[in-house]
C-alpha positions in Angstrom: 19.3 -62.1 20.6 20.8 -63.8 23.6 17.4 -66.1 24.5 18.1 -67.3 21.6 21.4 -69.2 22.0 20.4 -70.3 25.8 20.0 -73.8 24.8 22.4 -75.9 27.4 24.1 -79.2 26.8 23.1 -82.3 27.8 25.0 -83.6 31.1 26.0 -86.9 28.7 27.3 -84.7 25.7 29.1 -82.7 28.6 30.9 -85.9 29.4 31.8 -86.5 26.0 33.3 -83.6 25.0 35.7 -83.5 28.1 36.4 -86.9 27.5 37.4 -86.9 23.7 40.4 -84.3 24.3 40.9 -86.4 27.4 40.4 -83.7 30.2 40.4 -86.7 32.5 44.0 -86.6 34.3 46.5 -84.3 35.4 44.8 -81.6 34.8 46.5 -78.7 37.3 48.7 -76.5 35.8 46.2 -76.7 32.4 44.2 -74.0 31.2 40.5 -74.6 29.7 37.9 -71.9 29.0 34.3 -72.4 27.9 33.4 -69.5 26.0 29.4 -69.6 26.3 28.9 -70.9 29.3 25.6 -69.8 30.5 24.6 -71.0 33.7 28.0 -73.4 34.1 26.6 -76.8 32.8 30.0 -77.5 30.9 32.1 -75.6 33.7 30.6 -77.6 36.8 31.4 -80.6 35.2 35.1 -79.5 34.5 35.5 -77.5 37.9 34.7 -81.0 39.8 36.3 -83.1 37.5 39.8 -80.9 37.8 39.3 -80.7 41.8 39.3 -84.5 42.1 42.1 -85.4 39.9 43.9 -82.8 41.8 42.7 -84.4 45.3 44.0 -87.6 43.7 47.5 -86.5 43.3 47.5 -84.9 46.7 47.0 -81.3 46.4 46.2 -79.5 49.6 42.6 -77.3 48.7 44.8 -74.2 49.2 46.9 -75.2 46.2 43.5 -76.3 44.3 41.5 -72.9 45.1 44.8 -70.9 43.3 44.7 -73.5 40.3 40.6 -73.3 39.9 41.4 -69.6 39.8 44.1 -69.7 37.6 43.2 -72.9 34.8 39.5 -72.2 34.2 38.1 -69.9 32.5 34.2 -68.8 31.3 32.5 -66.3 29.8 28.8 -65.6 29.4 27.3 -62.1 28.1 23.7 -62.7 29.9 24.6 -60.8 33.0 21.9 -63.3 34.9 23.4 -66.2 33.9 26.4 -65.4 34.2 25.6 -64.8 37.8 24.2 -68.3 38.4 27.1 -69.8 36.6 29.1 -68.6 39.5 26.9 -69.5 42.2 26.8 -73.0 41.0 30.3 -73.5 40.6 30.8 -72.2 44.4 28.4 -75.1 45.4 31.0 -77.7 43.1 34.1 -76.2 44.7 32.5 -75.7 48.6 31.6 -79.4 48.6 35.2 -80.4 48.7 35.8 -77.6 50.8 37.2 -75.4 48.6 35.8 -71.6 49.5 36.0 -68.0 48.8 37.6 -69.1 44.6 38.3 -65.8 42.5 36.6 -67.2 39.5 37.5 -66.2 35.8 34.4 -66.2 34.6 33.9 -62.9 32.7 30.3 -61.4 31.9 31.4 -60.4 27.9 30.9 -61.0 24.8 33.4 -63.3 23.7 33.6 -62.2 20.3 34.8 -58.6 21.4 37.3 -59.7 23.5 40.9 -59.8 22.5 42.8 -62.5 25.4 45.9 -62.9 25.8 45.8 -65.9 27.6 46.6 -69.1 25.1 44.5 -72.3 26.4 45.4 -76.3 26.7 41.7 -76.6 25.9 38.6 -74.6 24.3 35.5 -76.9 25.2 31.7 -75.9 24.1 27.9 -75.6 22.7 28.2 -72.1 20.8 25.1 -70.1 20.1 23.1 -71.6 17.3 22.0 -68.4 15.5 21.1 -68.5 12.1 21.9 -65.4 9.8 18.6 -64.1 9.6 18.1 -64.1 13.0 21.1 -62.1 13.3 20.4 -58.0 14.2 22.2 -56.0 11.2 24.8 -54.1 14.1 26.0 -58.0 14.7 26.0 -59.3 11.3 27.9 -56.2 10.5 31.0 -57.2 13.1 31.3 -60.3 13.2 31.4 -60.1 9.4 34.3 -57.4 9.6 36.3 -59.3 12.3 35.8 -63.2 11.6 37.6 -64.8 8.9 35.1 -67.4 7.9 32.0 -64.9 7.9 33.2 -62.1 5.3 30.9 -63.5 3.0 27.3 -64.7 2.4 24.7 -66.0 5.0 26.8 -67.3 8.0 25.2 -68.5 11.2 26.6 -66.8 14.5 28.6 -70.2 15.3 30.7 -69.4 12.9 32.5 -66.7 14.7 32.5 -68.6 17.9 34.9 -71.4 16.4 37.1 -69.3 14.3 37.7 -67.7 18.0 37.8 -71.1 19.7 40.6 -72.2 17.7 42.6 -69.1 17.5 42.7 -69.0 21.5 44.5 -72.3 21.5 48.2 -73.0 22.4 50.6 -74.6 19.9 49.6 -78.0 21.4 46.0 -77.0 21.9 42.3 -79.4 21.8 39.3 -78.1 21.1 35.9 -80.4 21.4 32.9 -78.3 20.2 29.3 -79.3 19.7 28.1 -77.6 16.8 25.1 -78.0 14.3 26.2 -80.6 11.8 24.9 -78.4 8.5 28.2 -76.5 9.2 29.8 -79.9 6.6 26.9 -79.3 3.6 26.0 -75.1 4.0 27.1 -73.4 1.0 27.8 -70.3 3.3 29.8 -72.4 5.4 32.6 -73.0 3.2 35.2 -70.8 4.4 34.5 -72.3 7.4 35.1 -76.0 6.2 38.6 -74.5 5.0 39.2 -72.6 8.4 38.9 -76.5 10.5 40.6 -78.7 7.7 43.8 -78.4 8.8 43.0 -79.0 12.6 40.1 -81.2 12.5 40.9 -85.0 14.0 37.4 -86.8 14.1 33.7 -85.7 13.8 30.9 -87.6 15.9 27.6 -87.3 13.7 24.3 -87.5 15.6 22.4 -87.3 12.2 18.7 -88.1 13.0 19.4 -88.0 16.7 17.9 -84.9 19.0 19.9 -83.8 21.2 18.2 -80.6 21.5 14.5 -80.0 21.6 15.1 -78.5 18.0 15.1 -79.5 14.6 18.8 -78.6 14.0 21.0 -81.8 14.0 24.4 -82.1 15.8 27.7 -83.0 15.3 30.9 -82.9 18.0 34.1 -82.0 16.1 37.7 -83.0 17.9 40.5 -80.0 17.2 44.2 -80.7 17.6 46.6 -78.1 16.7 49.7 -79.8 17.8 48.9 -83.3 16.1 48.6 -82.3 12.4 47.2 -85.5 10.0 46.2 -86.3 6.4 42.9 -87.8 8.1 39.3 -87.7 9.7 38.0 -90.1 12.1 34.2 -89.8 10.8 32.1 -91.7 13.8 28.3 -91.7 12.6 26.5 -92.0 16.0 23.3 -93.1 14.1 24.2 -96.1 12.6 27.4 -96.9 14.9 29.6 -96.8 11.8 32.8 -95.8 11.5 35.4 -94.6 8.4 39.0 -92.8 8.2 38.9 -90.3 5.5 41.2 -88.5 3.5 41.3 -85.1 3.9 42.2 -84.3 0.0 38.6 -86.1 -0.5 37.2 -83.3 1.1 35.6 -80.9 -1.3 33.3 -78.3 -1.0 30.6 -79.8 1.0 31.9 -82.7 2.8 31.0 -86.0 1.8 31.6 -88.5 4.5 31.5 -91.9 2.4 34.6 -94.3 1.5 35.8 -93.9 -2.0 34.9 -96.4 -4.4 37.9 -97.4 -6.5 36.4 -95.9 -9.8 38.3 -95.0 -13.2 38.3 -91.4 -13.6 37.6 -92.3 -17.2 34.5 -94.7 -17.1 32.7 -91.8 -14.7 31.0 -88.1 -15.9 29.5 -85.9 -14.1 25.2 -85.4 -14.1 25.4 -81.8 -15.2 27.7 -82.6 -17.7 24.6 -84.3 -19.6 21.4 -82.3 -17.6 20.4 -79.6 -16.1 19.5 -79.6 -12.5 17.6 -76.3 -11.7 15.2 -74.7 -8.7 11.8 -74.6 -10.4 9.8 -71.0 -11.0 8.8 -68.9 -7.6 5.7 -67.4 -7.4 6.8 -66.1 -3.9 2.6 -66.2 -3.3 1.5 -69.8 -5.0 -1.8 -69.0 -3.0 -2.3 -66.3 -6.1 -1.0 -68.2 -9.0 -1.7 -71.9 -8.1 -5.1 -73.4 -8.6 -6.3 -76.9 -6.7 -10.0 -76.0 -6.2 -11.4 -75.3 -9.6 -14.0 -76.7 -11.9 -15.2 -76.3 -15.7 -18.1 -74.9 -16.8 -19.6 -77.1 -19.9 -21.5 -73.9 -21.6 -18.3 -71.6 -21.2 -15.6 -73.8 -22.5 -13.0 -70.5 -22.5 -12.8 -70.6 -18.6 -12.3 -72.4 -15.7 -14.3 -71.0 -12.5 -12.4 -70.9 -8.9 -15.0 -69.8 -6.2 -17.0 -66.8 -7.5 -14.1 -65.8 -10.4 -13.8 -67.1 -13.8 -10.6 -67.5 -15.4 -9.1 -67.6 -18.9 -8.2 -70.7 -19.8 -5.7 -69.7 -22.7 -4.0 -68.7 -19.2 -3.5 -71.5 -17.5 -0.7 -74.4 -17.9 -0.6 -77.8 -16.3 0.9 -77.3 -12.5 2.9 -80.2 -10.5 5.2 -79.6 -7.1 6.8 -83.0 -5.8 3.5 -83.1 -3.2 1.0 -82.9 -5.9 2.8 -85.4 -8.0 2.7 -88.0 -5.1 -0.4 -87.5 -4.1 -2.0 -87.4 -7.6 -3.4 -84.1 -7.1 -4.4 -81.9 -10.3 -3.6 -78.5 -9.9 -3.6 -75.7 -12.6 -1.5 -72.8 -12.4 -1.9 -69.3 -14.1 1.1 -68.8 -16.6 1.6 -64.8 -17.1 3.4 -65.5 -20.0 3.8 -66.7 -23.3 6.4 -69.2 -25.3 6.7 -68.2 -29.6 9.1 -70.5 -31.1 10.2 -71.7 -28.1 10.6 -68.2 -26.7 9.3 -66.4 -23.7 7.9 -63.3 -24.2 6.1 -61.2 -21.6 2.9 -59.1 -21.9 3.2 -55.6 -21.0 0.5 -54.2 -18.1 -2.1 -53.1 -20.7 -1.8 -55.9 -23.0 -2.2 -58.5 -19.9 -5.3 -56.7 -18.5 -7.1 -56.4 -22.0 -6.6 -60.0 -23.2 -7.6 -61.7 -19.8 -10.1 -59.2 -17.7 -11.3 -62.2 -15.7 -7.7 -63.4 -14.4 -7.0 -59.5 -14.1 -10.0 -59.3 -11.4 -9.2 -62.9 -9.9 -5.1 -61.7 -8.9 -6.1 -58.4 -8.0 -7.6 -60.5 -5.0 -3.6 -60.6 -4.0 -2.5 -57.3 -5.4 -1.8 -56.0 -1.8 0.5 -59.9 -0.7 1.9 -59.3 -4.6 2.8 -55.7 -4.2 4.8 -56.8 -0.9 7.1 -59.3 -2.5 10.5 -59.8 -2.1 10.8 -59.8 -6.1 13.4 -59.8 -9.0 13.8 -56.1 -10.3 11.3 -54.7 -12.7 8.9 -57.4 -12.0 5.3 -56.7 -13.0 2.7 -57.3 -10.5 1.2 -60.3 -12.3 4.5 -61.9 -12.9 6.1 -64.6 -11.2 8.6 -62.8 -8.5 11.8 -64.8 -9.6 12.1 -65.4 -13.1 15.2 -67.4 -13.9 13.5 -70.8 -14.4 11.4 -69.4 -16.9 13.1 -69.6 -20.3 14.0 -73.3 -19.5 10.6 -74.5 -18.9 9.2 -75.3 -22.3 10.4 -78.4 -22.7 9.8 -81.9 -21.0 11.2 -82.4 -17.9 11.6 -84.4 -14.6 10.9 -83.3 -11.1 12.3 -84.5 -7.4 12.0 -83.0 -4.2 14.6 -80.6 -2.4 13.8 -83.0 0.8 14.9 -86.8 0.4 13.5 -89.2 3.2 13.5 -93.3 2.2 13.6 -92.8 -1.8 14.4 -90.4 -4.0 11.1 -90.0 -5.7 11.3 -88.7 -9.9 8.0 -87.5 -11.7 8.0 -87.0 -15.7 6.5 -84.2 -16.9 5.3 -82.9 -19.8 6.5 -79.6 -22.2 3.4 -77.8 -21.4 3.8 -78.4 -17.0 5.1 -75.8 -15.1 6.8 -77.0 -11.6 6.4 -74.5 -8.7 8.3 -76.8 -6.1 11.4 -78.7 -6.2 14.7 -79.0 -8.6 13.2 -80.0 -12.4 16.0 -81.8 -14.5 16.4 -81.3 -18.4 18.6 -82.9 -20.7 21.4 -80.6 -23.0 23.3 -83.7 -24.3 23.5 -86.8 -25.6 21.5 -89.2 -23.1 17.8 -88.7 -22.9 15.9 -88.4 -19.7 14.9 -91.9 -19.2 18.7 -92.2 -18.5 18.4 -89.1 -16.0 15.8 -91.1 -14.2 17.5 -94.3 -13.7 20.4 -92.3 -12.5 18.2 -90.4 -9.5 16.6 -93.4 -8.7 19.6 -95.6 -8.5 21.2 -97.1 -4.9 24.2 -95.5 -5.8 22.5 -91.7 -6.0 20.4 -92.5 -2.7 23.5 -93.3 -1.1 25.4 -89.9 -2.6 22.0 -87.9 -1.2 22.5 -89.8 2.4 26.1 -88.4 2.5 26.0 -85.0 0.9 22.6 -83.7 2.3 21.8 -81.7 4.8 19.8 -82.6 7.8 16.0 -81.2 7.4 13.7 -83.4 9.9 14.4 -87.0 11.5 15.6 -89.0 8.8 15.2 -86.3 5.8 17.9 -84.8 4.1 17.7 -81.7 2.3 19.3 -81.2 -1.1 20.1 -78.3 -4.2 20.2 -78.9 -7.6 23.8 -77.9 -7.5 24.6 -81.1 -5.6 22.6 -83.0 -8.2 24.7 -81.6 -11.0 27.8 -82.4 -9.1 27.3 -86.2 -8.9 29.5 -88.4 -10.4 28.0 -91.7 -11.8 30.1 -94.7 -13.2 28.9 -94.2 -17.3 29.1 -98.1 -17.7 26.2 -98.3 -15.1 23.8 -95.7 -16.2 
């Protein structure tokens, strides 16, 4: 697990951090730790920054050697970095002639350690470890000891600021660069709650690298002895910058000014739709059909390689992809709507009605045995059936990923979506209405500010955020 969070900070977002809790000056006498240090990029630049401000208010090296060992603080669990952290911040303290220091840099995990010791600042890159990367022996403490990971699918960050800000002093900063889905994550929420109160300003790097990963970052600004109503949001990108009020925080956090809108004159989308994750196959490869032809002597059937298939089987198929590319695709439908209703076939019924599709899945039976699938699922089924009773009716369909447009396909009763969020109406407006609504400025704008970073300048959205937008009625 450790490789995995050994990814070190940038010397320039090194400088930053120090900078926005102003580690700059008169420094001696205040305590900083950096509590995943690895090989001391963060520390080197605090060890020489503290040793020249001392130097500057005319400390003798004796007096800076007991303040180096007594103010800064590391710790690193990789026993071989941890080793070079030292050695490298030797070669920072022996070039102003400063030897022999008694670092505090201690070879632990962090998260197991119970200090004592109250800082002036916590300063950082935590691991970036998603949940399922996560072994089960760590998912199991960290969920027992950190607040903001009891529940749900929390990445290993998580931990690593709850402890940040708990080892602060009264008057304590904290400047921590963290992965900016932290703000959107559903799983993150306790987490959101945990930082409100503390949380001064956030510096959003959106589409910016500055890791050679696909995760985007974000450096957050703690102050536990300033307490205010407000966040300074920076957006790095763009250069912009807004002061936003805490109580228009929500559950994911939407960094955009308030319009000045009538509670009355707005609703809210699922109020009049129905914004769901389409069906999941959990092996389209099986079910999903792009290479197919008909034969004109056996109208019943469609043929895919060598196998024939029933064509009483088989629905229209459509995934946001297919849509924009104009790509016909057929998908085999193991079930059947009366009066509106699903019903499923049992095993025996299945096989004796359509032999040929029988023969064609049980291509797959070993990848559809394997699934990850919904309880009693039959082997021919679909693995997740909740979007299934829904379906039967004519729809819209938008991509969970949202790069320059938000992109809307109509669809008819009889197409079944495999990929994306599919839209229905269960009120008074039709879907026409829906449409202009996803495809309006103002809903690109909401996506831009609620989503979640997925690739360079695509955002990543859920139908829950979909049926959580407010639109001004007198405009839809």
């Amino acid at each position: 697990m450790n490789k995995k969070c050994q990814v070190f900070t940038p010397n320039e977002i090194v400088i930053e951090l120090l900078n926005k809790v102003d580690y700059n000056n008169n420094l001696f006498g205040k305590k900083i730790i950096e509590n995943a240090c690895g090989d001391g990029n963060i520390l080197t630049v605090i060890v020489e920054r503290y040793i020249t401000d001392c130097l500057n208010n005319g400390l003798t090296t004796k007096k800076i050697k007991m303040g180096l060992q007594e103010d800064i603080y590391g710790a690193e669990i990789d026993k071989e970095h941890y080793l070079k952290c030292i050695d490298n911040l030797n070669a920072v303290a022996e070039k102003y002639g400063v030897i022999g220091v008694n670092w505090n840099i201690l070879n632990v995990d962090i998260l197991k350690e119970d200090l004592k010791i109250r800082f002036d600042y916590v300063i950082g890159n935590p691991p970036y470890i998603t949940y399922k990367d996560l072994d089960n022996e760590t998912r199991l403490f960290v969920r027992e000891n950190y607040e903001v990971c009891k529940t749900g699918k929390f990445d290993y960050c998580y931990a690593f600021i709850e402890a940040s800000l708990k080892i602060l002093n009264e008057n304590g900063k904290m400047s921590y660069l963290i992965p900016s889905s932290i703000f959107k994550n559903v799983f993150a929420q306790k987490l959101r709650d945990f930082l409100m109160p503390f949380v001064q300003q956030i510096y959003d790097y959106q589409t910016i690298k500055l890791f050679d990963v696909l995760t985007s970052s974000a450096i957050i600004v703690c102050d536990k002895g300033r307490p205010s109503y407000f966040i300074d949001y920076y957006n790095v990108d763009k250069g912009n910058t807004i002061t936003i009020n805490k109580t228009d925080l929500f559950s994911k956090w939407e960094f955009t000014q308030k319009k000045a809108v009538d509670i009355k004159d707005t609703a809210k989308f699922g109020d009049f739709f129905t914004a769901s994750i389409t069906i999941a196959t959990l092996y389209n490869k099986a079910f999903v059909l792009s290479d197919f032809k008909e034969l004109e002597d056996e109208g019943r059937y469609i043929v895919v390689g060598s196998y024939l298939i029933e064509k009483d089987l088989l629905k229209l198929a459509a995934s946001p992809r297919s849509m924009n590319y104009n790509k016909n695709e057929l998908i085999i439908f193991p079930y059947n709507y009366k009066e509106g209703k699903l019903e499923k076939y049992n095993e025996d019924e299945f096989e004796r009605r359509f032999p040929k599709a029988t023969n064609y899945l049980k291509l797959f039976s070993d990848k559809l045995a394997k699934r990850d699938s919904d309880k009693n699922v039959k082997w021919f089924e679909y693995g997740r059936t909740q979007a299934l009773s829904h379906l039967n009716q004519e729809k819209l369909l938008l991509s969970t990923v949202v790069t320059k447009q938000v992109k809307v396909y109509e669809l008819s009763k009889e197409c079944i979506p495999y990929s994306g969020i599919y839209i229905t109406r269960k009120g008074k407006l039709n879907l026409e209405y829906a449409k202009n609504i996803l495809e309006s400025e103002d809903f690109f704008n909401y996506v831009r500010s609620i989503g979640i970073n997925a690739n360079g300048a695509s955002l990543r959205i859920t139908a829950k955020d979909i049926n959580n937008y407010v639109f001004p009625i007198r405009e839809a």
